[in-house]
C-alpha positions as CSV (number, residue, x, y, z in Angstrom):
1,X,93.6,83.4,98.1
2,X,93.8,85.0,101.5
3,X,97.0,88.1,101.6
4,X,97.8,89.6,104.7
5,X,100.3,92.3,105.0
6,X,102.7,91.6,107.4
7,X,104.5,94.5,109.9
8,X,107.7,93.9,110.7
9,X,110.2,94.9,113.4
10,X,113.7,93.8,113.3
11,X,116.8,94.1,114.9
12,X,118.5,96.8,112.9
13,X,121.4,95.4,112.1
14,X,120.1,92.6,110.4
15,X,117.5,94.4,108.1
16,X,118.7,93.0,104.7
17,X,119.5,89.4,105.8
18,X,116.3,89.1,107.9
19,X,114.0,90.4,104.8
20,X,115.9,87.5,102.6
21,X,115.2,85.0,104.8
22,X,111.8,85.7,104.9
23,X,111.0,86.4,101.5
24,X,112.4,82.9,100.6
25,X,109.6,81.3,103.1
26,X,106.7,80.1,101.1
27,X,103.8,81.7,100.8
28,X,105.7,85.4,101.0
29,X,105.0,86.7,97.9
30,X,107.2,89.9,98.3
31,X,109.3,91.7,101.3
32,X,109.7,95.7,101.5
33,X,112.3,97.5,103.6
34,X,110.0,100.9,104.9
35,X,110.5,104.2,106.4
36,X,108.4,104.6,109.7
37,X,107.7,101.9,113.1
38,X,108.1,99.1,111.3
39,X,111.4,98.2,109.3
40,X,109.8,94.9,107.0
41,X,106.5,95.1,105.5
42,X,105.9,91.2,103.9
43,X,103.4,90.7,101.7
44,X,101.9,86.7,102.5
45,X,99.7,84.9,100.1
46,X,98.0,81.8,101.2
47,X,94.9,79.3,99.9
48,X,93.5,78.9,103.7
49,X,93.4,81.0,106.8
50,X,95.5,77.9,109.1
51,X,98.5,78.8,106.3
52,X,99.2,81.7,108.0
53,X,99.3,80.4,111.4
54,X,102.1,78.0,109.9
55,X,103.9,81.2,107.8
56,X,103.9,83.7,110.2
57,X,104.3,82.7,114.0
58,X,105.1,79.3,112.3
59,X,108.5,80.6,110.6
60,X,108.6,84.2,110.2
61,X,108.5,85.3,113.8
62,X,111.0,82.4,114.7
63,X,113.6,84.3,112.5
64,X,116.4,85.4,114.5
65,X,116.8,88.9,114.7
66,X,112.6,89.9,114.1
67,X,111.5,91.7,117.3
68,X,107.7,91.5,116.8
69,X,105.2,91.6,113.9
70,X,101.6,92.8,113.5
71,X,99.5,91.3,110.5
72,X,96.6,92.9,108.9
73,X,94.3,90.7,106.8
74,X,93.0,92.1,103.4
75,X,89.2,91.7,102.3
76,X,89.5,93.2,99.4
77,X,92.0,93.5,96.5
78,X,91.3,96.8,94.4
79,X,94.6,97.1,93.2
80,X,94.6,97.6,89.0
81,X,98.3,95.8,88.7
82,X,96.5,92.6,90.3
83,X,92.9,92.4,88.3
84,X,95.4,93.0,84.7
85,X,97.6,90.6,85.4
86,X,94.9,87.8,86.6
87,X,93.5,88.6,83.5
88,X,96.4,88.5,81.5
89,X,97.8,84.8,82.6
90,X,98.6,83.2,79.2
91,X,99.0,85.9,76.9
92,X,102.1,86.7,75.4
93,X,103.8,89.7,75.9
């Protein structure tokens, strides 16, 4: 699984309506509004690298209203949350 996190600037008006819209798109696993340069930080989880060419200038920078975008690729996962719940897929709570 490949995850890049996703900057996102938007028109500020349209904050909540663009982050629906993109966090409906598949492959977006999650969408944060943030403090800071950005206003949208979009989490996108694909199988292949060409995915993300068709998620993010594919459909998520076609969105009216999103200014620009800068994506960062992860190498490495190292978050806790993710390992216990790979590890946890069948169990029953």
């Amino acid at each position: 699984m490949i995850t890049a996190i996703v900057l996102i600037k938007t028109s500020v008006d349209r904050i909540p309506e663009i982050a629906e819209t993109v966090a409906a798109m598949d492959g977006v696993s999650e969408v944060y509004s943030v403090t800071g340069a950005y206003d949208l930080v979009a989490m996108v989880r694909v199988a292949r690298h060409d995915d993300l060419a068709e998620v993010i200038p594919g459909h998520i920078n076609k969105v009216p209203g999103v200014e620009s975008t800068e994506t960062q690729i992860a190498f490495r996962t190292y978050s806790q949350h993710d390992l216990e719940a790979a590890f946890a897929i069948g169990l029953d709570a």
